[in-house]
C-alpha positions as CSV (number, residue, x, y, z in Angstrom):
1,X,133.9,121.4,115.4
2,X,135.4,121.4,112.4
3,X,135.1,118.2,108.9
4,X,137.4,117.1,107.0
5,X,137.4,117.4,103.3
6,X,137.9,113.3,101.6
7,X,135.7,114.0,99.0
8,X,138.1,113.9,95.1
9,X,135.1,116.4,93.5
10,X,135.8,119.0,96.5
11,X,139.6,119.6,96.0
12,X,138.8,120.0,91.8
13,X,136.3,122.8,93.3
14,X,138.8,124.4,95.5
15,X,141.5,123.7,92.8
16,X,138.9,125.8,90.1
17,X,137.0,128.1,92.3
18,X,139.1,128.5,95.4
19,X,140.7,131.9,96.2
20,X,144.3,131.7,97.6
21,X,146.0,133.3,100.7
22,X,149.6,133.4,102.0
23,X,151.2,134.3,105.5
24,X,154.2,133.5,106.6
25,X,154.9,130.0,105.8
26,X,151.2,128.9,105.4
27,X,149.0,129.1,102.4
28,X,145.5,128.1,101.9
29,X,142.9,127.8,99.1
30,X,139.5,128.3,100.3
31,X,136.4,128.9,99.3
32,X,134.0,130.5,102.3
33,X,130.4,129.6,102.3
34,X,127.2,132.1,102.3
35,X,126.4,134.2,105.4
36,X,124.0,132.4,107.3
37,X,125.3,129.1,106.9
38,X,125.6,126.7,110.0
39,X,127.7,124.1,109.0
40,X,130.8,123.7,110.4
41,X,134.3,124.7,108.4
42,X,135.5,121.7,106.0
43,X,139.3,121.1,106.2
44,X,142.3,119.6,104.3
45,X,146.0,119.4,104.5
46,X,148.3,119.2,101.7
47,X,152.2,118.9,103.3
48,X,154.0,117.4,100.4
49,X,157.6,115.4,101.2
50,X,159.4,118.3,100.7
51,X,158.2,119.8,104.1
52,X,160.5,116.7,105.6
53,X,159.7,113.1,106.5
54,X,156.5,111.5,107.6
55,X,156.9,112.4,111.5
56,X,157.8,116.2,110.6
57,X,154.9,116.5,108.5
58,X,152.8,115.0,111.3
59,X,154.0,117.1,113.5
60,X,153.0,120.4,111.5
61,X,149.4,118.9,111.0
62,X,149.1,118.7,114.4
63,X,150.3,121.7,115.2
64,X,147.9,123.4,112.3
65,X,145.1,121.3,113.3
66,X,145.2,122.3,117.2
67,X,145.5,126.1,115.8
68,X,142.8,125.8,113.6
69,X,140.4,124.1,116.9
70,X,141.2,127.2,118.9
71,X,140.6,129.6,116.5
72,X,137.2,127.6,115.6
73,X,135.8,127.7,118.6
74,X,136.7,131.6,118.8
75,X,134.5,131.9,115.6
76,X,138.0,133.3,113.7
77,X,137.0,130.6,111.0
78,X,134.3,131.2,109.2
79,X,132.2,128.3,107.5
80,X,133.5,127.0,104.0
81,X,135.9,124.4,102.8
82,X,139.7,125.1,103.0
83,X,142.6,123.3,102.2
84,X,145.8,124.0,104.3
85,X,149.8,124.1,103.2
86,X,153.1,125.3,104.2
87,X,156.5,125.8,102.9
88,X,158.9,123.7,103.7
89,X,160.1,126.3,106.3
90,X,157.6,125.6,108.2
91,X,159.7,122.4,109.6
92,X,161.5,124.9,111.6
93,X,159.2,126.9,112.9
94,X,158.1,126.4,116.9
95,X,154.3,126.1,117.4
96,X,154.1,129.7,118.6
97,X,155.5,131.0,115.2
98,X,152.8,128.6,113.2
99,X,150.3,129.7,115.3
100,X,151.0,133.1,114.8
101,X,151.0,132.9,111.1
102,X,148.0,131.0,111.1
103,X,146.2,134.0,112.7
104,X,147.7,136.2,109.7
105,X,146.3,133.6,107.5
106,X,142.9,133.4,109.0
107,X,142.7,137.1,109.6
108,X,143.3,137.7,105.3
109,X,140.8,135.1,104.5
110,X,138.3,136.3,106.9
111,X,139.1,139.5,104.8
């Protein structure tokens, strides 16, 4: 299971206290929560215009989103709040190739 992030004072926390990774043509801000918490991971998307029109970006989302399920439920996310982008690259890329650098991502900010 994983939440979404809606909440204006959570991305000025990410945007002060998050820590940044990059793989690939993802990035993501994060900030993980302490061991031993049991709430599920807290997510966001920022896919600006330059990434393409509104159905490209939809289609990335969904793509991310779908990755970001499996590798939930294969406890490869740990619990925290993180907020998701690409490159505009990342148009382009199949859903193996995002998938893939989704597991690079996840892998650096597991750490």
């Amino acid at each position: 299971m994983i939440w979404r992030i809606r909440e204006r004072s959570a991305f000025a926390r990410l945007s002060a206290e998050g820590r940044r990774a990059r793989a690939g043509v993802l990035w993501c801000t994060f900030i993980l929560d302490p061991p031993g918490t049991n709430t599920p991971p807290r997510v966001a998307f920022a896919l600006g215009r330059a990434l393409g029109p509104a159905v490209v970006r939809n289609r990335v989302r969904r793509r991310l989103r779908d990755g970001l399920r499996r590798a939930s439920s294969a406890s490869m996310l740990p619990a925290g709040w993180y907020l998701f982008g690409t490159t505009p690259d990342a148009a382009s890329r199949s859903f193996v190739e995002l998938t893939f650098d989704l597991d690079q991502l996840l892998a650096r900010v597991r750490g």
